[in-house]
N, C-alpha and C positions, 0 to 999 in steps of 0.2 A: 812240447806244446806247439800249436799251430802257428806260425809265425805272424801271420795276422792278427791273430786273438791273444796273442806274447804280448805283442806291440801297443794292440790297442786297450791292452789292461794297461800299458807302461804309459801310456799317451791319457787317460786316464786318472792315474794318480799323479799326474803331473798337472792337471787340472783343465785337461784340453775333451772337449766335447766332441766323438767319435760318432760317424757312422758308416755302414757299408754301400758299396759302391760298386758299379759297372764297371770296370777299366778301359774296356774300348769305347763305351758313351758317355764316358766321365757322368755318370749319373746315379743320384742315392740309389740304394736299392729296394728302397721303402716308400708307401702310397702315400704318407706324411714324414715330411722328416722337418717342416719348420717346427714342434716344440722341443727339439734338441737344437732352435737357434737359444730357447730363454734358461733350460736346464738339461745338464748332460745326462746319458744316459745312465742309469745303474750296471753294476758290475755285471748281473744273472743275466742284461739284453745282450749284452757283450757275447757273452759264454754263448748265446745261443743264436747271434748275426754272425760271429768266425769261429764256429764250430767247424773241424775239419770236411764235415759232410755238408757246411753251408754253399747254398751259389754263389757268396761276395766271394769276387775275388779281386778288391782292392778295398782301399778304407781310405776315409779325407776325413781332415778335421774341419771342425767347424769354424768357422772365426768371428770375430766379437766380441761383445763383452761375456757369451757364458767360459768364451777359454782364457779370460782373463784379460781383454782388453787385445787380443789376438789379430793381426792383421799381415798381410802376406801382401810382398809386390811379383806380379806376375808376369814375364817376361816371354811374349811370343813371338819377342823376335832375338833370336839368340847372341844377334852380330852386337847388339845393342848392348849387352852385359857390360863387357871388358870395359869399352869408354864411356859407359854411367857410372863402373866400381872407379875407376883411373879418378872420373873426375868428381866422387864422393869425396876418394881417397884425400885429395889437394886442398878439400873444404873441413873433411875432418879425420883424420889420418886414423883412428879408432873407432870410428863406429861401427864397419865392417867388418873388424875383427872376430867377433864374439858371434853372431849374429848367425843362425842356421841357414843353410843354405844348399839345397836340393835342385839334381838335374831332374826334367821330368820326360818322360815317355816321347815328346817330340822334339825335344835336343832342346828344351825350352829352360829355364831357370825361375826357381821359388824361393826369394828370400825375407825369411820369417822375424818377425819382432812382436812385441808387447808393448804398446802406449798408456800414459796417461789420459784418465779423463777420457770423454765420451769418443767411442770409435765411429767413425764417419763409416758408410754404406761402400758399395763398390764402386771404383773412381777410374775411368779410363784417364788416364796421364798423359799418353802418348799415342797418338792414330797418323794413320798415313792414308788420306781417301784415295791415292794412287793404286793401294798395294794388291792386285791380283786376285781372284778368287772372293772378294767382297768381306775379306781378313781385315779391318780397317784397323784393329786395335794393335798394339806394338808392345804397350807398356802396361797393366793396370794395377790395380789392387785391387784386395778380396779380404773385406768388412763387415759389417755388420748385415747379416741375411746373406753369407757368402761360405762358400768351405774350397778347401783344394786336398785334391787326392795325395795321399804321403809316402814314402818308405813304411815297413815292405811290399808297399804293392810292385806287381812287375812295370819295370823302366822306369822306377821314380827312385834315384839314388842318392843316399844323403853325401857332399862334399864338403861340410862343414859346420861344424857346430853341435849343439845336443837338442833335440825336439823336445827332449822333455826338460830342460833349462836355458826355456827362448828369454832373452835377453828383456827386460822392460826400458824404451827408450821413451827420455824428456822431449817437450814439442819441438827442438831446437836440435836435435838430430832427426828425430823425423820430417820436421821440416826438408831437411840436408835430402833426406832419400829420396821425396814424393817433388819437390822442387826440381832438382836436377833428371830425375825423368821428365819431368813436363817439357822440358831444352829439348828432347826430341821429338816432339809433336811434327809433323811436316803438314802445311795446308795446301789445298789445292790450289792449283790455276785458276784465276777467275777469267771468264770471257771479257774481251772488249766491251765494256758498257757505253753506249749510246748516249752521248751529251744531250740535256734539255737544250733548244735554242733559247738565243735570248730573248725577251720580251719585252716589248717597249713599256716607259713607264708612265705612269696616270700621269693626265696633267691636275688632277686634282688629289687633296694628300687621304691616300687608303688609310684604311686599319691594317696593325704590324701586318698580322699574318697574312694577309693581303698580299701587300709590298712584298713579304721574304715570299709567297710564291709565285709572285710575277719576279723576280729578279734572284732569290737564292736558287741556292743546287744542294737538294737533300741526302742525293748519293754522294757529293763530296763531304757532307758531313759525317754520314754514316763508315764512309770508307776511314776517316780521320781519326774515329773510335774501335774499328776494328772488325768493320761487318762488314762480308766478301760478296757482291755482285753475284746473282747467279743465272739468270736469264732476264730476259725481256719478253710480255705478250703484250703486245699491240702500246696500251699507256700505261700496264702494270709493270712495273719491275720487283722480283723476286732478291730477297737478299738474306745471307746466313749470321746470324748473329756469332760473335767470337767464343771461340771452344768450341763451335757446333762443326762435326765432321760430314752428315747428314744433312737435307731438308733446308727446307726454306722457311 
């Protein structure tokens, strides 16, 4: 049997919602493929997307809740693995054990679980706005309205674990896994921001807001909570709220 269409019966009855794929555009091979985000496909679609005479030539599973609460953290930056597994390991010396774990086609890493309760959508974790070629993301997962390409497609090889007996993790390890990528987030440089001067005070007594904008500084409040300076035009200042890798 086809190795693809082997697999993706076994992926399958293991209750993971399969479709076919592009492997060099990582992309379904189908005009619709969001109603295999709510219900997997039947066995006969299978037979007839990896039939040996098909064009897919790679297969991703879905993730979410039709593969069982299904969610995968995806790793596009490879350096990054070893001292996020190092420092899983110190937090909970078992959770990675069990847990599948696939290299992918760009030297990249996909390592798969099963949560409780409702799967969150795709979550970038970790961005570097440094990083070359406008690649910001470093860390994410792939959730609910998400899929990743699997073994046996070519260059996705599995290092550990069984795809079709992905592990179901409580919120307190998965916590341990989406938490400790978050640690490598890196944020940009902000520019020198330009101080308000000061401004003399009424001699007669203003209303608050008044007073706090003759005499307070908003960007030092703002910086305080964690939003980065990003330019100045003329008396606008532009600023990026926290978690934002992008935009003002």
């Amino acid at each position: 049997m086809h190795a693809l269409l082997q697999s993706a019966l076994a992926y399958a009855r293991a209750g993971l919602s399969v479709i076919p794929c592009d492997r060099q555009r990582k992309q379904p091979r189908l005009r619709h493929w969001k109603p295999y985000q709510a219900q997997a496909p039947p066995s006969f679609q299978l037979l007839s997307w990896f039939a040996p005479w098909s064009p897919a030539n790679a297969l991703a599973i879905v993730t979410g809740p039709v593969s069982g609460g299904l969610e995968a953290l995806d790793f596009d930056a490879p350096a990054l693995f070893t001292p996020w597994a190092d420092a899983v390991h110190r937090q909970n010396p078992d959770v990675l054990a069990s847990l599948p774990l696939v290299r992918t086609q760009s030297g990249g890493y996909h390592v798969y679980f099963r949560c409780a309760g409702t799967v969150a959508g795709n979550q970038k974790l970790a961005v570097d706005p440094a990083r070359p070629g406008g690649k910001f993301t470093l860390i994410e997962t792939r959730g609910t309205g998400g899929y990743v390409l699997a073994p046996p497609s070519a260059g996705y090889t599995l290092l550990q674990g069984d795809l079709t007996a992905i592990p179901l993790l409580d919120a307190p390890a998965r916590a341990v896994l989406l938490d400790t990528a978050r640690r490598f987030s890196r944020a940009a440089l902000s520019p020198e921001r330009p101080r308000p001067p000061a401004k003399p005070r009424s001699s007669t007594t203003p209303r608050p807001g008044d007073d706090y904008n003759r005499r307070g500084d908003v960007g030092t409040l703002l910086e305080r909570h964690g939003w980065r300076y990003v330019r100045q035009v003329q008396e606008a200042s532009y600023w990026r709220r926290p978690g934002k890798a992008r935009g003002h």
